[in-house]
CHARMM internal coordinates of N, CA and C (Angstrom, degrees):
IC EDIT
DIST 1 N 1 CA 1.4357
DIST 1 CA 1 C 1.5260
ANGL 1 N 1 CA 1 C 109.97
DIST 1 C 2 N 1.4112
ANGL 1 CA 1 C 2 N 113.80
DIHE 1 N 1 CA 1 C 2 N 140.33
DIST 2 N 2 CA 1.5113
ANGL 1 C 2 N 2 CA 119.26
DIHE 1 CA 1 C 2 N 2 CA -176.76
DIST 2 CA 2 C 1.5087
ANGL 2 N 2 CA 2 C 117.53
DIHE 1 C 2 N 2 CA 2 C -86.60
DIST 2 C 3 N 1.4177
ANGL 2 CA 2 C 3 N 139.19
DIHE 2 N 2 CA 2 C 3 N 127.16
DIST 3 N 3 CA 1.2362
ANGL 2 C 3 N 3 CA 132.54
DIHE 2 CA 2 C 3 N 3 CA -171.24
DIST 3 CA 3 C 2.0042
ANGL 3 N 3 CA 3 C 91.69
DIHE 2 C 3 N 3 CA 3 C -59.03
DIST 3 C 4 N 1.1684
ANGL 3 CA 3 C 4 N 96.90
DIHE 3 N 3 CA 3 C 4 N 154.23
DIST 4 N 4 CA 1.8088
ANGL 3 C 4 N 4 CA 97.60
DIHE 3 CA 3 C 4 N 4 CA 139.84
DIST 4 CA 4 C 1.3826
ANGL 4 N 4 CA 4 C 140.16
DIHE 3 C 4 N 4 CA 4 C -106.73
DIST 4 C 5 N 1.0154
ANGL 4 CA 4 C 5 N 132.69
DIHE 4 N 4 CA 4 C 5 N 167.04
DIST 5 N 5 CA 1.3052
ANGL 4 C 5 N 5 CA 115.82
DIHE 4 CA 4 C 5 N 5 CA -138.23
DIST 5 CA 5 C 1.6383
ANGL 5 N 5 CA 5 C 95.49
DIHE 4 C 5 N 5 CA 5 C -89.30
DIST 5 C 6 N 1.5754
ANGL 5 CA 5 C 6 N 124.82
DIHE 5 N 5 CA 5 C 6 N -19.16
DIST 6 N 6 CA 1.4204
ANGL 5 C 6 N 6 CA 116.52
DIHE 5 CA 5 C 6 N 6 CA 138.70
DIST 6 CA 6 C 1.5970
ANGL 6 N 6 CA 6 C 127.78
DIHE 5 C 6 N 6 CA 6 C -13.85
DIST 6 C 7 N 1.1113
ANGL 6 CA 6 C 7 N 98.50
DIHE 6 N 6 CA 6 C 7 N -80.16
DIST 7 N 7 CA 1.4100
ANGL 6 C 7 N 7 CA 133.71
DIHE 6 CA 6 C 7 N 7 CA 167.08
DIST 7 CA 7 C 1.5973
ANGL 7 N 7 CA 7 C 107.94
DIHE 6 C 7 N 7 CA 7 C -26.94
DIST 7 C 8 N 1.1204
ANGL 7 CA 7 C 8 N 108.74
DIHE 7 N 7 CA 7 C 8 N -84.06
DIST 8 N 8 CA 1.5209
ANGL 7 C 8 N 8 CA 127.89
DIHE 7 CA 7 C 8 N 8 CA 174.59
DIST 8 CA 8 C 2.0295
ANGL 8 N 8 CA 8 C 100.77
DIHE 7 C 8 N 8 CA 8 C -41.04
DIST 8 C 9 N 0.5097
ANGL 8 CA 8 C 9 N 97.14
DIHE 8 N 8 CA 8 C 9 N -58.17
DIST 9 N 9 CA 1.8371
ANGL 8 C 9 N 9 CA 113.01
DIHE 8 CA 8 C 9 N 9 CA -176.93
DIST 9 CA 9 C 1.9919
ANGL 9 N 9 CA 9 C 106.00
DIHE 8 C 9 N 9 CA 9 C -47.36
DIST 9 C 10 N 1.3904
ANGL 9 CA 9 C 10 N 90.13
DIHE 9 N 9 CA 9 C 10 N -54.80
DIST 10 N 10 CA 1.4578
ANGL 9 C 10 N 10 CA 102.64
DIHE 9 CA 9 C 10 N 10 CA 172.44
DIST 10 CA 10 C 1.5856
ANGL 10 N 10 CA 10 C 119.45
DIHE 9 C 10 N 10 CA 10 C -71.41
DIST 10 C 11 N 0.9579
ANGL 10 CA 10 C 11 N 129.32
DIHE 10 N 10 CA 10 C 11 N -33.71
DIST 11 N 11 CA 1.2434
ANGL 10 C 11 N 11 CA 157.33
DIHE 10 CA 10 C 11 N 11 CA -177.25
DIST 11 CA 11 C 1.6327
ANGL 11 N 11 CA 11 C 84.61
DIHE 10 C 11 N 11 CA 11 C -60.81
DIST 11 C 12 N 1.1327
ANGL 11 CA 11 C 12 N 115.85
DIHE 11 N 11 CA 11 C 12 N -85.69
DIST 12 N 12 CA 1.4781
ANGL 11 C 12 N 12 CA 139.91
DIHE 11 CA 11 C 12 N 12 CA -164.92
DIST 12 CA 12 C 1.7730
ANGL 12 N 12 CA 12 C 108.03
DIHE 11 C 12 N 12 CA 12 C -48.74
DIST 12 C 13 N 1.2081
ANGL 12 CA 12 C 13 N 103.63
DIHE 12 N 12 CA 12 C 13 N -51.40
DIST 13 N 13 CA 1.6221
ANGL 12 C 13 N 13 CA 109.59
DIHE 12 CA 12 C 13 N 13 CA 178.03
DIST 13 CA 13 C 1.6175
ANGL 13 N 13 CA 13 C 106.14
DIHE 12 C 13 N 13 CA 13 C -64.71
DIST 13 C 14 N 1.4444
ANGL 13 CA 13 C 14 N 114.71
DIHE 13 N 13 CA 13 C 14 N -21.40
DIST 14 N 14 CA 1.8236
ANGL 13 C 14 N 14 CA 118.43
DIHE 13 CA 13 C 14 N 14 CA -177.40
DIST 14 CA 14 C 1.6308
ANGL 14 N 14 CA 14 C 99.56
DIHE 13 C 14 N 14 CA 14 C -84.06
DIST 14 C 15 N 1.1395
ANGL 14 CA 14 C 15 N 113.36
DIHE 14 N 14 CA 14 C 15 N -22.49
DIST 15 N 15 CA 1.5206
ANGL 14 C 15 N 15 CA 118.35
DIHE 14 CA 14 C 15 N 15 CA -158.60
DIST 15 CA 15 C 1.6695
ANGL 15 N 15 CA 15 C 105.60
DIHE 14 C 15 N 15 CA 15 C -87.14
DIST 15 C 16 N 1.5335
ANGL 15 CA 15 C 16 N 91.03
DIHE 15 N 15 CA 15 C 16 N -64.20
DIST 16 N 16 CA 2.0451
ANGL 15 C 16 N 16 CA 98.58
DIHE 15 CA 15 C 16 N 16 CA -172.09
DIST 16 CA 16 C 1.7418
ANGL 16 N 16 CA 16 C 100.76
DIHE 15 C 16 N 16 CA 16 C -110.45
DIST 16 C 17 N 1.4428
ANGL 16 CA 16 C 17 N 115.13
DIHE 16 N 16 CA 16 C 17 N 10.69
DIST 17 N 17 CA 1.8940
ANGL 16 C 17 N 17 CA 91.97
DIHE 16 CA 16 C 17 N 17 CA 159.78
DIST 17 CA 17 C 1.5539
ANGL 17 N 17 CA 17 C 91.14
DIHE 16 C 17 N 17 CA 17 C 83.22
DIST 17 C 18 N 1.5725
ANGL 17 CA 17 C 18 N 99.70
DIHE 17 N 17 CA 17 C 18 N 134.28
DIST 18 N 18 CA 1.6779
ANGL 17 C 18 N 18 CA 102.93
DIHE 17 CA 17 C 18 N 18 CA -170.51
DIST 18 CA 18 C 1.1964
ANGL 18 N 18 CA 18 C 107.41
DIHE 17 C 18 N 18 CA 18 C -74.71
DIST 18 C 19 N 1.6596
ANGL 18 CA 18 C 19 N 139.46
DIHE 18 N 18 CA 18 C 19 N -24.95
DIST 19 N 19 CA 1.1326
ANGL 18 C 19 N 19 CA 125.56
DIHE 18 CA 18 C 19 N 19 CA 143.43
DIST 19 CA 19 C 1.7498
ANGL 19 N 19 CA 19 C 143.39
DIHE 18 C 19 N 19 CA 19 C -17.61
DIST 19 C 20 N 1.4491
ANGL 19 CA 19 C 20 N 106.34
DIHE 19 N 19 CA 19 C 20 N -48.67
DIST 20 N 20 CA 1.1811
ANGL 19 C 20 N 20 CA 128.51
DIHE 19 CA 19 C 20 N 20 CA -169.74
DIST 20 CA 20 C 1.7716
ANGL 20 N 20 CA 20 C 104.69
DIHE 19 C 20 N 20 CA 20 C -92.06
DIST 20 C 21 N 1.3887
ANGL 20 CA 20 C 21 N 125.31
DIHE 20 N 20 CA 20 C 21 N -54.10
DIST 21 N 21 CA 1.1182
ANGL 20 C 21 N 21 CA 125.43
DIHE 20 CA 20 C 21 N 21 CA -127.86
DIST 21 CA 21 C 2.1025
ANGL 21 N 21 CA 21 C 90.36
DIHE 20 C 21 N 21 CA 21 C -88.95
DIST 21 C 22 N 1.0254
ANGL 21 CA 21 C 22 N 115.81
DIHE 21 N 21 CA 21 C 22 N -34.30
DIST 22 N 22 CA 1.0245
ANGL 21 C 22 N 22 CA 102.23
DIHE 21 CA 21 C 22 N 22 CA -175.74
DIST 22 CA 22 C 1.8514
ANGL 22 N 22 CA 22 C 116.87
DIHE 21 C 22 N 22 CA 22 C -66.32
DIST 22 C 23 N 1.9285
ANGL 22 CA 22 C 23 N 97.78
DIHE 22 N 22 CA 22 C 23 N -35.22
DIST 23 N 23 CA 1.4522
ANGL 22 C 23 N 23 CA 105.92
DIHE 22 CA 22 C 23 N 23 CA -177.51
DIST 23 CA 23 C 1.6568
ANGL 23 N 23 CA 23 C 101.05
DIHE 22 C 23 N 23 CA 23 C -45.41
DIST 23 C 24 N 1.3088
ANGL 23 CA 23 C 24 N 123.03
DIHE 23 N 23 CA 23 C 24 N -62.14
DIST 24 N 24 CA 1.4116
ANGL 23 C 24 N 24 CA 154.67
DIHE 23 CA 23 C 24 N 24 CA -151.49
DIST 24 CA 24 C 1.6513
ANGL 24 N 24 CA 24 C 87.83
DIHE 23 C 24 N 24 CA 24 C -45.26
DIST 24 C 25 N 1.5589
ANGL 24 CA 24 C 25 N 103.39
DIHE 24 N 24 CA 24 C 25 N -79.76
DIST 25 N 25 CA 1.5815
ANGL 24 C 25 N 25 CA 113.95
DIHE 24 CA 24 C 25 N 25 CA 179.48
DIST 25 CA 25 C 1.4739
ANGL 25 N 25 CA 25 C 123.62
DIHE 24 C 25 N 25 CA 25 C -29.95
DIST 25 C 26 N 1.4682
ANGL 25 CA 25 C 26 N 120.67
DIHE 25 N 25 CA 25 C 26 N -48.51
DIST 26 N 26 CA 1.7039
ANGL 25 C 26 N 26 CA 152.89
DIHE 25 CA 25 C 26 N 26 CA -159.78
DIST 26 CA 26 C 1.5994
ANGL 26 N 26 CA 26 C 84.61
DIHE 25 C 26 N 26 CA 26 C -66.97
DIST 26 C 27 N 1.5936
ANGL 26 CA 26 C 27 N 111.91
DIHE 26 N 26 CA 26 C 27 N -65.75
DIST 27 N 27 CA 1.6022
ANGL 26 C 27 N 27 CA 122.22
DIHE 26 CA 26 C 27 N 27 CA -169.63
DIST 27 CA 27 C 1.1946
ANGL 27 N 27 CA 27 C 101.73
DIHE 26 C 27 N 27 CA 27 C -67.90
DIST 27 C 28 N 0.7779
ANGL 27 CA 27 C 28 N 158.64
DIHE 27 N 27 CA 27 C 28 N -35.36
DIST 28 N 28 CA 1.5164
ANGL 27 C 28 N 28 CA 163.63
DIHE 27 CA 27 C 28 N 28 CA -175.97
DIST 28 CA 28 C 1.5336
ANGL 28 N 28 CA 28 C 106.96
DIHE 27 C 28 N 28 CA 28 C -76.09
DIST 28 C 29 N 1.2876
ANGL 28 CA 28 C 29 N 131.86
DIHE 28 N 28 CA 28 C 29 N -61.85
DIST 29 N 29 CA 1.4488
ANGL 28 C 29 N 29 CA 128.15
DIHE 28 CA 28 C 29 N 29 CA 145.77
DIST 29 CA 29 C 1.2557
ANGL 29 N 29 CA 29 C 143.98
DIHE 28 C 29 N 29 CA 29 C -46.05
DIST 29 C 30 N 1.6968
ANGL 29 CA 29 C 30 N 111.14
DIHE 29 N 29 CA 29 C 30 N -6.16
DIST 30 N 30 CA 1.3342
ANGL 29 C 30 N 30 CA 129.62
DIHE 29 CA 29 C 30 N 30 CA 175.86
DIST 30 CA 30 C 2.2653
ANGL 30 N 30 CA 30 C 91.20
DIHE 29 C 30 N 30 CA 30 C -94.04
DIST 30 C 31 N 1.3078
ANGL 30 CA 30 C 31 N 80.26
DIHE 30 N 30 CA 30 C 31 N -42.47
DIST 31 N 31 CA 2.0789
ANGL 30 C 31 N 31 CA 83.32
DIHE 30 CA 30 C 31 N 31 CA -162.80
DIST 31 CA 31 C 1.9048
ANGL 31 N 31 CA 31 C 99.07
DIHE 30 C 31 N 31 CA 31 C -59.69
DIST 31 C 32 N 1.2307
ANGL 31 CA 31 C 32 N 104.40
DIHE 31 N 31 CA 31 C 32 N -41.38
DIST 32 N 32 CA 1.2838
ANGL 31 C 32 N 32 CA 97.51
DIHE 31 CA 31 C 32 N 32 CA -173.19
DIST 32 CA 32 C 2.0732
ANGL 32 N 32 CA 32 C 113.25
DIHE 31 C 32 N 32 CA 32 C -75.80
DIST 32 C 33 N 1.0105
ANGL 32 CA 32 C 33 N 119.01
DIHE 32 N 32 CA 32 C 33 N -21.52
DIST 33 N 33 CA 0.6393
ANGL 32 C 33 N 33 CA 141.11
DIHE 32 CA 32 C 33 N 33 CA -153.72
DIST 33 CA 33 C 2.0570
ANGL 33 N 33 CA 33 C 102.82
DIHE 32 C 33 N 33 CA 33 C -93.29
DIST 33 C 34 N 1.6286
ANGL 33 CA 33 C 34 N 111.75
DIHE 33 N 33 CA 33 C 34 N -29.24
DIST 34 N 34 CA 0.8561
ANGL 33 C 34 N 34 CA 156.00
DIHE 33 CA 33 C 34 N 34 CA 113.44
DIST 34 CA 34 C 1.5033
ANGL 34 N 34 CA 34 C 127.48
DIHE 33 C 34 N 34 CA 34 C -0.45
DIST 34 C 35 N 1.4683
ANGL 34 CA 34 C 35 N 98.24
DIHE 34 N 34 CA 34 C 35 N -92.94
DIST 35 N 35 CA 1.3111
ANGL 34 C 35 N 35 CA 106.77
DIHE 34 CA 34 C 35 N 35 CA 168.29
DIST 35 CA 35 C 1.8275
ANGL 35 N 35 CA 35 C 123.27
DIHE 34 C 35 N 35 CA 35 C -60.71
DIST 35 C 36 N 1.5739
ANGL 35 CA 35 C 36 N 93.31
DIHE 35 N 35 CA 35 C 36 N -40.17
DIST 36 N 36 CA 1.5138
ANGL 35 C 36 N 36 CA 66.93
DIHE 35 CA 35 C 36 N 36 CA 174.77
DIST 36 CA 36 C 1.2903
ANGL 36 N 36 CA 36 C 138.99
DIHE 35 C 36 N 36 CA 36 C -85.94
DIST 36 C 37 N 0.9286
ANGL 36 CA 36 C 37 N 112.62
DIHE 36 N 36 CA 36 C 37 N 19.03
DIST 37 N 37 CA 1.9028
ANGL 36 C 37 N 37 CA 122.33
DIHE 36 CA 36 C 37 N 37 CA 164.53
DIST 37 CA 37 C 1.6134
ANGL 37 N 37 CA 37 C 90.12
DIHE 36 C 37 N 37 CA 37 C -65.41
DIST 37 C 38 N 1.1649
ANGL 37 CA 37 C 38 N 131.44
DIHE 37 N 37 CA 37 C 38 N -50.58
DIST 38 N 38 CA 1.4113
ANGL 37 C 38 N 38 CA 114.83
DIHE 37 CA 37 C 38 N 38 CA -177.11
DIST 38 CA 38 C 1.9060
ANGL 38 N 38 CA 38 C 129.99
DIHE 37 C 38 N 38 CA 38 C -95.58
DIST 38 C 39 N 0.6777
ANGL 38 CA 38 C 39 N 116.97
DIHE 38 N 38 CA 38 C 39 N 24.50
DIST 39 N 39 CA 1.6053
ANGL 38 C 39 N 39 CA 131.54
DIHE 38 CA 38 C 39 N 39 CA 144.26
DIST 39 CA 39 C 1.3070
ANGL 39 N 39 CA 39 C 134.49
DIHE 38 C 39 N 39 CA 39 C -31.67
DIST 39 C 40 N 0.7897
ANGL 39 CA 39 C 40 N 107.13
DIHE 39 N 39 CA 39 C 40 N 96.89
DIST 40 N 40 CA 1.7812
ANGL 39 C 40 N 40 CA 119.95
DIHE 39 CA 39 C 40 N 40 CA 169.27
DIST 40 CA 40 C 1.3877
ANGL 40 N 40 CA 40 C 114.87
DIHE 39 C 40 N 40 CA 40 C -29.00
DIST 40 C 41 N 1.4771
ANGL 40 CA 40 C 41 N 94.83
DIHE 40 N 40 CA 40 C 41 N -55.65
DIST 41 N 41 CA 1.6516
ANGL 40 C 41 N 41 CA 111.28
DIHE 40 CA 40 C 41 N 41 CA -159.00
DIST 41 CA 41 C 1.6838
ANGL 41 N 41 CA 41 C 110.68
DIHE 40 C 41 N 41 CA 41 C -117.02
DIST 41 C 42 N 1.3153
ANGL 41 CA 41 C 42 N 126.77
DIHE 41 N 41 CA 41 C 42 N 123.58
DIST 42 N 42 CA 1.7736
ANGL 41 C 42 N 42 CA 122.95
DIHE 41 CA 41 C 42 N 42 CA 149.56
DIST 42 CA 42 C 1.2594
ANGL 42 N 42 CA 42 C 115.00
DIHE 41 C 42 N 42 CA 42 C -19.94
DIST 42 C 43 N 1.3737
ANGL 42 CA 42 C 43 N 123.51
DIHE 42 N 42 CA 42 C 43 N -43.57
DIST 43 N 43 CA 1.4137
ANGL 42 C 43 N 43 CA 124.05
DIHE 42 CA 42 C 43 N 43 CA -163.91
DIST 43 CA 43 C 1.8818
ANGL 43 N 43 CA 43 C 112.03
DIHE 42 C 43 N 43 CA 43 C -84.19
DIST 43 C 44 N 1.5965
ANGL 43 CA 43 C 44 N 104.80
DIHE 43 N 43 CA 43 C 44 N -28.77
DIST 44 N 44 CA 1.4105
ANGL 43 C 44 N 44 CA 117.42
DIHE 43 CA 43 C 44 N 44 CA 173.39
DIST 44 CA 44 C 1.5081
ANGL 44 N 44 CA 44 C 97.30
DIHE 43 C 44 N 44 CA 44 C -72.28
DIST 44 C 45 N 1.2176
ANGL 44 CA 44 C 45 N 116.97
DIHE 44 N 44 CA 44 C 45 N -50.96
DIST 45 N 45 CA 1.5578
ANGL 44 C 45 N 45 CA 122.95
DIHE 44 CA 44 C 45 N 45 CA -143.95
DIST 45 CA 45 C 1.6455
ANGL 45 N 45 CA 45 C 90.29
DIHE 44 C 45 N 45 CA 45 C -74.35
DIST 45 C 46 N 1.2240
ANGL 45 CA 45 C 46 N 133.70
DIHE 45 N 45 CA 45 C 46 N -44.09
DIST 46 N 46 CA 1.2947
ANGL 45 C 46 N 46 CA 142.67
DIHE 45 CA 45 C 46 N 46 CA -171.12
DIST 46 CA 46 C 1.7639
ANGL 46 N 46 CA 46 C 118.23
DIHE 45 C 46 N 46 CA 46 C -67.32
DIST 46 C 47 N 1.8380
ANGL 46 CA 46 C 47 N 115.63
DIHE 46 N 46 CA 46 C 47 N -28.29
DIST 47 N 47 CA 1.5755
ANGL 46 C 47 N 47 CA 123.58
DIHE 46 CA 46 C 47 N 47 CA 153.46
DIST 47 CA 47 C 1.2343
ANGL 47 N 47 CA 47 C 103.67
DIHE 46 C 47 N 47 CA 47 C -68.45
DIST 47 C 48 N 1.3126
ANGL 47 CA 47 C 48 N 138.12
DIHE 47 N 47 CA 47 C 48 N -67.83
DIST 48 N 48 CA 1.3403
ANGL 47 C 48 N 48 CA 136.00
DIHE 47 CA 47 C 48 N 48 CA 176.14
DIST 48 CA 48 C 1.2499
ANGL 48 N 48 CA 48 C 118.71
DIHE 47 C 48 N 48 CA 48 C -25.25
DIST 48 C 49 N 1.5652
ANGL 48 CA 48 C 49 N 122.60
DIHE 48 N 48 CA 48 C 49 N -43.88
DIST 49 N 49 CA 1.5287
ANGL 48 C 49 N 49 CA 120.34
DIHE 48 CA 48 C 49 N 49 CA 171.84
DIST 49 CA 49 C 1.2291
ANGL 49 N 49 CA 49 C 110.89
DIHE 48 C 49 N 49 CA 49 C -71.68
DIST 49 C 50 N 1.4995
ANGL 49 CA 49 C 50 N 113.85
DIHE 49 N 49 CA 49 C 50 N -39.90
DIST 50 N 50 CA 1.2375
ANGL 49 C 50 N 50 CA 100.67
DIHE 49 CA 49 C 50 N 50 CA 170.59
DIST 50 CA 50 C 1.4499
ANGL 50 N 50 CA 50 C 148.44
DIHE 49 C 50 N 50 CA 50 C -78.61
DIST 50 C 51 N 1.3510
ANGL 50 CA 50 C 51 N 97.06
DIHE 50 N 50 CA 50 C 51 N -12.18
DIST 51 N 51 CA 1.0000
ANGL 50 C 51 N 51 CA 107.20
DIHE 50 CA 50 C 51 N 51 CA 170.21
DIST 51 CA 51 C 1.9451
ANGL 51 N 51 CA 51 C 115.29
DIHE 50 C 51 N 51 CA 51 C -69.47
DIST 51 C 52 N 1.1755
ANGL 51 CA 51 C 52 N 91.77
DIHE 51 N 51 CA 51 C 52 N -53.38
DIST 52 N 52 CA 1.1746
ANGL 51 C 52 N 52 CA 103.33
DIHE 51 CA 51 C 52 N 52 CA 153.92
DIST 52 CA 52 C 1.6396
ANGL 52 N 52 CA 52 C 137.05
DIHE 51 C 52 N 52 CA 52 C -12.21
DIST 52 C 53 N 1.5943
ANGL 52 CA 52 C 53 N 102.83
DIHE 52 N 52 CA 52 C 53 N -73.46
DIST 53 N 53 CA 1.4570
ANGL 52 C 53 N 53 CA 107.76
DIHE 52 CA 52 C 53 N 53 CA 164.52
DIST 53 CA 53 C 1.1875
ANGL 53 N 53 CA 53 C 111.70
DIHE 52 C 53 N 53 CA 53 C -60.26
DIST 53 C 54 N 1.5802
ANGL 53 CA 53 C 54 N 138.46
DIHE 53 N 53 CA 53 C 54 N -44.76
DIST 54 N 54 CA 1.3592
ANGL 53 C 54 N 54 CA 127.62
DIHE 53 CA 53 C 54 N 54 CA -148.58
DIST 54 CA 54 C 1.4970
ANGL 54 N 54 CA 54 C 90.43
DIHE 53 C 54 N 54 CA 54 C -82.63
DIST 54 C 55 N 1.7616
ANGL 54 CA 54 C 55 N 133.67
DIHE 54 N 54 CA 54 C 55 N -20.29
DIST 55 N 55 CA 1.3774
ANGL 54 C 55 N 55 CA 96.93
DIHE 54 CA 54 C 55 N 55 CA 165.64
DIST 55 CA 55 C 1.4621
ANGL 55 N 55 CA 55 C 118.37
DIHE 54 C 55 N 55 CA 55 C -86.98
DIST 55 C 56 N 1.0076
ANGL 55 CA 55 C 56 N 123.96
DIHE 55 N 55 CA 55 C 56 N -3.74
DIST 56 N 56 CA 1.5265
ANGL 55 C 56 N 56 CA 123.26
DIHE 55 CA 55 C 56 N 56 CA -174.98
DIST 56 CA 56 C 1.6495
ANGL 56 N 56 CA 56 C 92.57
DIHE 55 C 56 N 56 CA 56 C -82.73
DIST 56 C 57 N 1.7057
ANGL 56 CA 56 C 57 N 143.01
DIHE 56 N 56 CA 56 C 57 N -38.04
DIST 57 N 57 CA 1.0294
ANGL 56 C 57 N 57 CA 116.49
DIHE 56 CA 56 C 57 N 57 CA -148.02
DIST 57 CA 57 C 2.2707
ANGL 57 N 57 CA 57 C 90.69
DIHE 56 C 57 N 57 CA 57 C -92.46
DIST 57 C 58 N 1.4375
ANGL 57 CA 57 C 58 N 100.63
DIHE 57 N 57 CA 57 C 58 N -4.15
DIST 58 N 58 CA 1.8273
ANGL 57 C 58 N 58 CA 101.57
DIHE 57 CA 57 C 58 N 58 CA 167.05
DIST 58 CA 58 C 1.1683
ANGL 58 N 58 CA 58 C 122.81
DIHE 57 C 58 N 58 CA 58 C -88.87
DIST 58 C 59 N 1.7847
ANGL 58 CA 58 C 59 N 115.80
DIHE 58 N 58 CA 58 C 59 N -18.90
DIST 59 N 59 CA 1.4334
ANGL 58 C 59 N 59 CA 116.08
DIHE 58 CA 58 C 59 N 59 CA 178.76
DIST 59 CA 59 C 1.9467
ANGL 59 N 59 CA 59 C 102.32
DIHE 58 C 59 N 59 CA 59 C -78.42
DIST 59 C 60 N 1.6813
ANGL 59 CA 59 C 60 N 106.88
DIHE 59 N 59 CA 59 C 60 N -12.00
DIST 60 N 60 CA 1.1801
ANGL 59 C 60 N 60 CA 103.91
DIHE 59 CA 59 C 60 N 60 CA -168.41
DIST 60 CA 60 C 1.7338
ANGL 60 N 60 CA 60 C 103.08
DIHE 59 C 60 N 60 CA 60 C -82.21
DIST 60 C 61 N 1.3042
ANGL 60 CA 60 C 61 N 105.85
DIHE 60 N 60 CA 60 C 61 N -65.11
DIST 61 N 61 CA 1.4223
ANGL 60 C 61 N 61 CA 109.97
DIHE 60 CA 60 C 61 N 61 CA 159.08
DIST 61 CA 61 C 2.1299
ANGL 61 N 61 CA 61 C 117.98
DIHE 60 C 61 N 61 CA 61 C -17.58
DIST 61 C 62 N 1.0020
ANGL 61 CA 61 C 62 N 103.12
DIHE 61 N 61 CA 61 C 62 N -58.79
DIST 62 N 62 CA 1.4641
ANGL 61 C 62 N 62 CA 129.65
DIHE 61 CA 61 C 62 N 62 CA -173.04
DIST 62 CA 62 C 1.5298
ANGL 62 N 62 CA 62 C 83.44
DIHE 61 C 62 N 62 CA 62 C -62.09
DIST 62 C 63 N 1.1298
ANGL 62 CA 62 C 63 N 124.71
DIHE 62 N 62 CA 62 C 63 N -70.14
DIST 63 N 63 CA 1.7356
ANGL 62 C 63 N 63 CA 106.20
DIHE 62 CA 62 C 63 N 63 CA -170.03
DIST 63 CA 63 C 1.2723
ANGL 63 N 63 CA 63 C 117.13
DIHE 62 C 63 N 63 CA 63 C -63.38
DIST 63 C 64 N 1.7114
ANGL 63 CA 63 C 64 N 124.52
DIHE 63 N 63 CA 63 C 64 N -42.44
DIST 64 N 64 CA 1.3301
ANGL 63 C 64 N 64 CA 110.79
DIHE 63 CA 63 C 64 N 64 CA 174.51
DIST 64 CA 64 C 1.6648
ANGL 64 N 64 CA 64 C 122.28
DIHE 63 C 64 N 64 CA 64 C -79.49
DIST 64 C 65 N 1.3616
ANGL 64 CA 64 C 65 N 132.67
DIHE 64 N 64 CA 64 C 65 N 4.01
DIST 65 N 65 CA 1.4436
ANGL 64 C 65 N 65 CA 132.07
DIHE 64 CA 64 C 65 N 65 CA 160.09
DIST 65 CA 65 C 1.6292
ANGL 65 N 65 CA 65 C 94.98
DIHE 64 C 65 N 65 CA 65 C -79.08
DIST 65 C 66 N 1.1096
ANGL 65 CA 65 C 66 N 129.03
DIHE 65 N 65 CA 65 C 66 N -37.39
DIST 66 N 66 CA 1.4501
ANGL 65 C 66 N 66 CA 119.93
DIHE 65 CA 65 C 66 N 66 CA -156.06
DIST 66 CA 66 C 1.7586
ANGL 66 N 66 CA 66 C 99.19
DIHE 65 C 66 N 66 CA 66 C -83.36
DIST 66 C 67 N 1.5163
ANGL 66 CA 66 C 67 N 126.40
DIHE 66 N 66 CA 66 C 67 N -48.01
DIST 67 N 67 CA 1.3470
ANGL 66 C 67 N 67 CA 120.22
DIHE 66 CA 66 C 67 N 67 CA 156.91
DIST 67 CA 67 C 1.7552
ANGL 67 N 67 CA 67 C 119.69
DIHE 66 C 67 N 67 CA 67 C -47.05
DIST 67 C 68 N 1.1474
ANGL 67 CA 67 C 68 N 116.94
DIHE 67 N 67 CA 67 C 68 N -38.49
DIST 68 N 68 CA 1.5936
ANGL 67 C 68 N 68 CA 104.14
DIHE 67 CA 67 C 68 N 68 CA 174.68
DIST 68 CA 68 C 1.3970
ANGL 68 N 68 CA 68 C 105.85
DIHE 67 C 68 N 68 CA 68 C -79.72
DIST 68 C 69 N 1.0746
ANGL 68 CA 68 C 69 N 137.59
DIHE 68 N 68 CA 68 C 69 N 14.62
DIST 69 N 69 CA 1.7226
ANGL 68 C 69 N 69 CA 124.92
DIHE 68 CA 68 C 69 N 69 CA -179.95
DIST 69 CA 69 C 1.4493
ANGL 69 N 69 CA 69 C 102.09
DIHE 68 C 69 N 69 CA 69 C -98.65
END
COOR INIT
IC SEED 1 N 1 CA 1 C
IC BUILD
C-alpha cells in the first residue's frame, strides 16, 4: 500500500518536529530540483522534476497542518 502524501506529511511532522520537517522537505525539493539542470538525459531530468514537486507538494501540506495546530 502507498502512503499518501497526507500521510507522508504526518509521518514527517512526528519524525523531525514541525519546526524541522517542512524546512527538510523545501531543501530536498530545492536539491532535486537542482540537480536537474544537470542531467544527461530528458528521462533523468524529468524524475528529478518530479521528484521534485512531490516534495514541494508535502513540504506544502507540512506548512498548512503545522499552521492549523
Amino acid at each position: 500500500m502507498t502512503d499518501t502524501a497526507q500521510q507522508i506529511a504526518e509521518r514527517a511532522i512526528a519524525t523531525h518536529g514541525p519546526a524541522n520537517a517542512a524546512r527538510l522537505y523545501r531543501e530536498t525539493e530545492a536539491a532535486y530540483y537542482s540537480e536537474a539542470q544537470w542531467c544527461d538525459s530528458a528521462s533523468d531530468e524529468r524524475r528529478k522534476l518530479q521528484l521534485a514537486e512531490s516534495y514541494g507538494r508535502i513540504a506544502a501540506i507540512i506548512e498548512q497542518l503545522t499552521r492549523e495546530a
